[in-house]
C-alpha positions, -999 to +999 in steps of 0.1 A: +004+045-108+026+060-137+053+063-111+050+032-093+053+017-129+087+033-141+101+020-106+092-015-117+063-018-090+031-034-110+001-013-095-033-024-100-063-001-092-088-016-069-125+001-066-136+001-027-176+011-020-159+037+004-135+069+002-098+064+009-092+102+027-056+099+025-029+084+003-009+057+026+009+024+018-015-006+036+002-040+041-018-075+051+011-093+061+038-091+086+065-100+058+056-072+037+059-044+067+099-033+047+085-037+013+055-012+025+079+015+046+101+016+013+074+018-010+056+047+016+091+068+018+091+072-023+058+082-022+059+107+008+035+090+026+036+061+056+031+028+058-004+013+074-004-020+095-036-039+084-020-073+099-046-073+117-075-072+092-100-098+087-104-117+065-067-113+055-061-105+020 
């Protein structure tokens, strides 16, 4: 989050009743598919397509 924060990204830690395995970039929406695959590549990680997930963010 430190990082994210000095790039000018404004993280915000969310609590889920289940274990995230793996550090990966999720977007919701199909506009923010670029904005994810950027924000994946600076984190060495890739982006996750959750357009699909209901109920949509």
């Amino acid at each position: 989050m430190t990082q994210l924060s000095a790039m000018g990204w404004s993280p915000e830690e969310a609590v889920t009743p289940f274990t995230i395995g793996e550090t990966h970039v999720r977007y919701f929406h199909p506009q923010d598919r670029a904005a994810a695959e950027n924000l994946a590549a600076v984190l060495d990680t890739v982006a996750r397509d959750f357009v699909s997930f209901m109920p949509s963010p």
